[in-house]
C-alpha positions in Angstrom: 28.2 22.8 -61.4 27.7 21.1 -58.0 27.1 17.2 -57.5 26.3 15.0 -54.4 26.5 11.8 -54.9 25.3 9.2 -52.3 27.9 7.0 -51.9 31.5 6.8 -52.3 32.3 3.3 -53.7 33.7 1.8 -57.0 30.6 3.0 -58.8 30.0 6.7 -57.2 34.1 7.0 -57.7 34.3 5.0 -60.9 31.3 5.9 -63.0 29.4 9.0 -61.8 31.8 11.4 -60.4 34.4 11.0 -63.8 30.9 12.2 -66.3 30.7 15.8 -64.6 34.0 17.1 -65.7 34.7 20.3 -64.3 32.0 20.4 -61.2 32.6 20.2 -57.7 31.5 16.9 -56.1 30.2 15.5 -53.0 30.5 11.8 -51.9 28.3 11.3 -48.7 28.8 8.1 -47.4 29.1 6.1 -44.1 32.9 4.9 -44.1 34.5 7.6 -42.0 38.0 6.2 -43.3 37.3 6.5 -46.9 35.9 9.6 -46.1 39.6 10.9 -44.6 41.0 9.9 -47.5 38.6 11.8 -50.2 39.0 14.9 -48.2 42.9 14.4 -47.8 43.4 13.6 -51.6 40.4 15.6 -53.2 41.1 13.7 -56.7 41.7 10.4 -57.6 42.8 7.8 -60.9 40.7 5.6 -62.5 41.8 3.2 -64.8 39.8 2.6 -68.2 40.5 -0.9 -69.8 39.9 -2.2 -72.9 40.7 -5.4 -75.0 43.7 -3.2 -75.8 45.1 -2.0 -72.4 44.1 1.1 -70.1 44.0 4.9 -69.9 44.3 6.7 -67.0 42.1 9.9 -66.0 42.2 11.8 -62.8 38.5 13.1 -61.0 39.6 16.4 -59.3 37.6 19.0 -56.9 36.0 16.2 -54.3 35.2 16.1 -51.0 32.8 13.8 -48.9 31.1 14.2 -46.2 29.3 11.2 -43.2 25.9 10.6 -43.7 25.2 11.8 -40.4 26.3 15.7 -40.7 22.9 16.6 -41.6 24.1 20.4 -41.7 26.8 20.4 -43.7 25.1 17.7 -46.0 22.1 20.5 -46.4 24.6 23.1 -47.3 25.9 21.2 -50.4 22.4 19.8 -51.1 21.0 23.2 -51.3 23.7 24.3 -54.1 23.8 20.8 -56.1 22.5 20.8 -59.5 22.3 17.1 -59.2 22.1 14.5 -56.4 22.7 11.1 -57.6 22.7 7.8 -55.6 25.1 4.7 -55.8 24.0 2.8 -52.9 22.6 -0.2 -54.0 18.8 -0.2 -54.3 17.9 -2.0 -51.1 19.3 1.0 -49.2 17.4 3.7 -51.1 15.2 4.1 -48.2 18.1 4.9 -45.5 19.0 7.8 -48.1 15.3 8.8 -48.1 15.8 8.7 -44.5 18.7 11.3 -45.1 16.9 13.4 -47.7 14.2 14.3 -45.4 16.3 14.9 -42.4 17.8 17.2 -45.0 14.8 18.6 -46.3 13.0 19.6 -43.4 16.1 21.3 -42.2 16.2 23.6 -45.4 12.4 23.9 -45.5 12.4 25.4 -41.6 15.5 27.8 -42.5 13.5 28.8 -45.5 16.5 28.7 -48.0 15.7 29.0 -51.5 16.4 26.3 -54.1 18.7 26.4 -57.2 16.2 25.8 -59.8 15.9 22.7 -62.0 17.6 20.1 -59.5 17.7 16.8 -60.9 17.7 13.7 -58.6 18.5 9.9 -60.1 19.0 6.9 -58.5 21.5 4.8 -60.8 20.8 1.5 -59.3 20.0 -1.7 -61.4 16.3 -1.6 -60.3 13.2 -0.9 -62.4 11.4 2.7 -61.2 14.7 3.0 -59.5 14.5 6.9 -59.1 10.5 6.5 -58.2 11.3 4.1 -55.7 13.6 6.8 -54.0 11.3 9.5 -54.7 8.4 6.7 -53.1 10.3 6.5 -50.0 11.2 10.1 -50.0 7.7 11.2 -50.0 6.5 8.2 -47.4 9.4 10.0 -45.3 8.3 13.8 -45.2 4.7 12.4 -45.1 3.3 16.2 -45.9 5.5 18.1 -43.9 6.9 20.2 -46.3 4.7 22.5 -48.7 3.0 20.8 -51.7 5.5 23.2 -54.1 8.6 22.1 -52.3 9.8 20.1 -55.0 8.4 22.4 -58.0 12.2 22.7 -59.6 12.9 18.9 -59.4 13.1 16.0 -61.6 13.2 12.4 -60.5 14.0 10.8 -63.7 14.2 7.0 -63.7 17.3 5.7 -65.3 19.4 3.2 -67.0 23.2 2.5 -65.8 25.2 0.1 -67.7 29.4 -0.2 -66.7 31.1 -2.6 -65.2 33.6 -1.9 -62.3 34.9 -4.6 -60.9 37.0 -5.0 -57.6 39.5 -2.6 -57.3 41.4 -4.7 -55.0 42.1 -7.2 -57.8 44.5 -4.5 -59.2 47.1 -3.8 -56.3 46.7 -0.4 -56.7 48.9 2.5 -55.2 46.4 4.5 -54.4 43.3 3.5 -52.0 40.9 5.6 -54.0 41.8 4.2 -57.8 38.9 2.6 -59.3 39.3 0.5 -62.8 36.3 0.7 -64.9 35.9 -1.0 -68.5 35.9 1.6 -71.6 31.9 1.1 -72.3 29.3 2.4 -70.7 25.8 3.3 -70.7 24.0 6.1 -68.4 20.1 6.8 -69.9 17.2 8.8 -68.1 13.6 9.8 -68.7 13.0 12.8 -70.5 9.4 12.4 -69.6 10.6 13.3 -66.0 12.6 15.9 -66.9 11.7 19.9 -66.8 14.7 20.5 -68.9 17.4 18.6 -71.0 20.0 17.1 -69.4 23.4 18.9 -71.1 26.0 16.4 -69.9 28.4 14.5 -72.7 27.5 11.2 -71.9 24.2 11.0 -70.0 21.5 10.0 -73.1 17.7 10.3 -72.6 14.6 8.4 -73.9 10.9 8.3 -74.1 10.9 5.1 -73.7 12.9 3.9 -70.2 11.3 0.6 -69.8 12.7 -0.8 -73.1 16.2 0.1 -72.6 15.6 -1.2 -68.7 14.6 -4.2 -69.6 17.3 -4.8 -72.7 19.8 -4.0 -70.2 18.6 -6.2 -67.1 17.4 -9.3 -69.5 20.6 -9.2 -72.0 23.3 -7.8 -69.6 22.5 -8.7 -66.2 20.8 -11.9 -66.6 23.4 -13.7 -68.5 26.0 -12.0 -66.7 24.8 -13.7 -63.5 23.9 -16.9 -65.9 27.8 -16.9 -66.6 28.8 -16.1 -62.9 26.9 -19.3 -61.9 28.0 -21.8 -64.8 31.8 -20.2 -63.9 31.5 -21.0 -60.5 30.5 -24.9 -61.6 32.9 -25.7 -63.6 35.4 -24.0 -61.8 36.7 -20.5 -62.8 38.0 -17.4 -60.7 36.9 -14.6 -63.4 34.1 -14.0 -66.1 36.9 -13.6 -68.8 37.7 -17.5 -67.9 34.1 -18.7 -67.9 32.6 -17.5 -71.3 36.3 -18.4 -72.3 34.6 -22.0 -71.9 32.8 -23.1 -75.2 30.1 -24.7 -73.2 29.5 -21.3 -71.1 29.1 -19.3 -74.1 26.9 -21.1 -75.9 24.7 -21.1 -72.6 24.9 -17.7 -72.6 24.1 -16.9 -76.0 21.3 -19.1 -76.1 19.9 -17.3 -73.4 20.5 -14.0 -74.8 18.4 -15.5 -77.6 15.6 -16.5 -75.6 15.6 -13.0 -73.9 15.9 -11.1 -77.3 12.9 -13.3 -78.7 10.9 -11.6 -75.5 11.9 -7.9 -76.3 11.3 -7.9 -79.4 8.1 -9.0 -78.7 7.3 -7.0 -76.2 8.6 -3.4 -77.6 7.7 -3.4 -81.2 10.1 -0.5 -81.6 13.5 -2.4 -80.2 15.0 -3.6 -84.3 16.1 -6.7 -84.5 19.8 -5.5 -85.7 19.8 -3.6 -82.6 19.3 -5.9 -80.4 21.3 -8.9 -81.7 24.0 -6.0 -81.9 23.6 -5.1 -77.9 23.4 -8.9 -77.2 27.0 -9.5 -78.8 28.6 -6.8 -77.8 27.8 -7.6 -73.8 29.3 -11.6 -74.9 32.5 -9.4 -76.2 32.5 -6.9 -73.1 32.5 -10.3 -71.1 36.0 -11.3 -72.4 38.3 -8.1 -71.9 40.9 -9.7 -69.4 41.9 -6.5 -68.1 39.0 -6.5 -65.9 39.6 -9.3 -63.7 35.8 -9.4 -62.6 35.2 -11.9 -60.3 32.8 -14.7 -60.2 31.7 -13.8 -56.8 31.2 -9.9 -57.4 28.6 -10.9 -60.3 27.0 -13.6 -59.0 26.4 -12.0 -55.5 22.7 -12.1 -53.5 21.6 -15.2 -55.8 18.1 -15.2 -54.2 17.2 -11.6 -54.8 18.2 -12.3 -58.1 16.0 -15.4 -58.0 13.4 -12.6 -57.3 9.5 -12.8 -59.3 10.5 -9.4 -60.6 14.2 -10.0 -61.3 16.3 -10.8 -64.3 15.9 -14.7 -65.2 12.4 -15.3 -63.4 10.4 -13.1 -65.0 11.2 -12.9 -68.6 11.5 -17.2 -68.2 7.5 -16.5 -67.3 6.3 -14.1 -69.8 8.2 -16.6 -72.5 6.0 -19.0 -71.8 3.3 -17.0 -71.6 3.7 -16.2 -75.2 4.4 -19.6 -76.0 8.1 -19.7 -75.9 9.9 -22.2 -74.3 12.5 -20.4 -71.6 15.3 -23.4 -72.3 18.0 -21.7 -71.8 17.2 -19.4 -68.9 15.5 -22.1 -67.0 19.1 -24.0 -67.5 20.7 -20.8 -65.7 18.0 -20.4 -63.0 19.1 -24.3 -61.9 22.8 -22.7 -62.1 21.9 -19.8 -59.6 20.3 -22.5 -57.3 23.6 -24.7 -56.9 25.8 -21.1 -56.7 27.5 -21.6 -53.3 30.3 -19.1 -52.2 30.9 -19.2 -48.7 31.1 -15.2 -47.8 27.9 -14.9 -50.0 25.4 -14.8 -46.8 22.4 -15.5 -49.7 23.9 -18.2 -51.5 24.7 -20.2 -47.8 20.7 -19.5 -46.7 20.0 -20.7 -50.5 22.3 -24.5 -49.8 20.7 -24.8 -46.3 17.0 -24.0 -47.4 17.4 -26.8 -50.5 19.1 -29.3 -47.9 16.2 -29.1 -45.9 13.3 -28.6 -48.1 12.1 -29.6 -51.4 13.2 -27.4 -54.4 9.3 -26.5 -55.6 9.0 -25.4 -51.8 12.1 -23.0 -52.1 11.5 -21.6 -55.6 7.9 -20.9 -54.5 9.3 -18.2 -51.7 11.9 -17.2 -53.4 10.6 -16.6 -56.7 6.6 -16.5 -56.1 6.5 -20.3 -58.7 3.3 -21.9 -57.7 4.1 -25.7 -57.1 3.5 -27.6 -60.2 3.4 -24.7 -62.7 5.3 -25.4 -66.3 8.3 -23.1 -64.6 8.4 -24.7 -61.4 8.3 -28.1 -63.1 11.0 -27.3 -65.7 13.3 -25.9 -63.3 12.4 -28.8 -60.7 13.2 -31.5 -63.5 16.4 -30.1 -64.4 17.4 -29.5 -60.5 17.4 -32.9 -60.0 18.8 -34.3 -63.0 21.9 -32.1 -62.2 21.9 -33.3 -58.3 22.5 -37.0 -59.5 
């Protein structure tokens, strides 16, 4: 089995690459250094932690390769059985950019494809995989035949593991990544020509309700707790739902976010959820991770976003006549979030210095001034500046 995965960081290294045991991977990335050391090494540890300690496993048979060798990235594209990006979803479009550079270069040479190539982009963004396949198509804009991508699948996809800074760790070796012992990795099977036969990759008919389950019980209160952390103090996550206060901010907004999914997805069970939503709350604690504040709690205006984690479910609770308490409380957290090599949270201080909140949160998160969210969040913005 062959795998290229678009970039070579703590999540390519740490989560994808260790699930296809046995294959022959391909980091492409832009970091000529770490790409030296991939192809100098060709394996690497990673660390799995738990409440209880760590194992260690080694990833074996890898190379990378510089986004820029188009030729040689063609050659392993043409063999892969999957390509998978770990990128960070704002910069799906440079890989599209990539992919078609790619593309056309296999479509002039004629080469034939493997069949049944599968193509995800595990990045915490809804459509995630359409958006790259969006961008893809914008890209080639007709230039290869309307069959080209007959054998693919774009599957969107869920990705749930957190990796924190591997720097934390003093580690001997400068490819080592430390992962925690849970994780989640769920695609389409409405996108898919065939199963997917690989021990730890799930599938569902239903993507959007585990998206959303994830990004509203995972992500938002992770960045809720990131925020509140920061406030009162604390270097790691471990420390700040350590705080009584903290957790019981968090769970409350876990509540408020499980009274919307249930809601909205008639098939999520109750015991489910509330089972999902405690277990993230216990995930939080494991000490072993050392996961920063900062590393959560990053880009606090994208995640201030209309679309994003705390805005939107804080809207469609109130319009099903639930009040967003709790998650209005942590949107007024992510607005005093100020780390000084977060370029976002600086723009965020100066923007509120100058202007009036309402004014912000209207560009930010797309709040009409004086609508029951703006006001709440307003009201309590204040209070907590006094």
């Amino acid at each position: 089995m062959n795998v290229v995965i678009f970039g070579a960081g703590n999540i390519g290294r740490g989560f994808l690459a260790p699930l296809f045991k046995n294959a022959s991977i391909t980091f492409i990335d832009i970091n000529k250094n770490l790409i030296d050391v991939i192809n100098k090494q060709r394996e690497y540890p990673i660390f799995v932690v738990s409440e209880t300690g760590k194992d260690v496993a080694m990833v074996k048979n890898v190379s990378a390769l510089h986004v820029g060798d188009i030729a040689h990235i063609a050659q392993r594209v043409l063999a892969a059985d999957f390509i998978l990006t770990a990128v960070s979803g704002q910069f799906l479009p440079s890989v599209a950019k990539v992919l078609t550079e790619v593309f056309l270069r296999i479509n002039k040479k004629r080469f034939k494809w493997k069949l049944n190539v599968v193509v995800i982009a595990c990045e915490n963004l809804k459509d995630n995989t359409e958006c790259l396949k969006q961008s893809l198509m914008n890209e080639l804009n007709d230039r290869v035949p309307r069959n080209f991508f007959s054998d693919f699948s774009f599957p969107n996809c869920v990705v749930d593991r957190i990796v924190p800074n591997s720097a934390e760790f003093h580690l001997d070796d400068p490819l080592a990544v430390v992962v925690e012992s849970y994780f989640q990795f769920v695609v389409d099977q409405n996108a898919l020509q065939n199963p997917i036969l690989i021990d730890g990759i799930q599938s569902t008919d239903n993507i959007p309700a585990v998206l959303e389950q994830k990004l509203f019980t995972l992500n938002a209160t992770h960045a809720v707790v990131s925020y509140l952390g920061k406030i009162a103090g604390f270097e790691f996550i471990h420390e700040a739902i350590a705080d009584h206060h903290i957790f019981e901010l968090a769970r409350g907004v876990q509540r408020e976010m499980s009274e919307l999914l249930l809601v909205d997805y008639p098939t999520l069970k109750a015991g489910t959820q509330f089972s999902f939503a405690s277990c993230i709350l216990e995930r939080f604690r494991n000490p072993h991770l050392k996961d920063r504040l900062e590393r959560v709690g990053r880009d606090p205006v994208r995640k201030l976003g209309a679309s994003e984690r705390l805005i939107n479910p804080a809207q469609r609770l109130l319009n099903i006549g639930q009040i967003p308490t709790y998650i209005s409380s942590g949107i007024v957290s992510a607005l005093f979030y100020n780390v000084g090599a977060d370029v976002q949270s600086q723009q965020l201080q100066i923007e509120l210095k100058n202007r009036p909140v309402e004014v912000v949160l209207s560009e930010i998160s797309s709040l009409n001034i004086g609508s029951k969210l703006s006001e709440m969040i307003c009201s309590q913005y204040h209070l907590r500046s006094l």
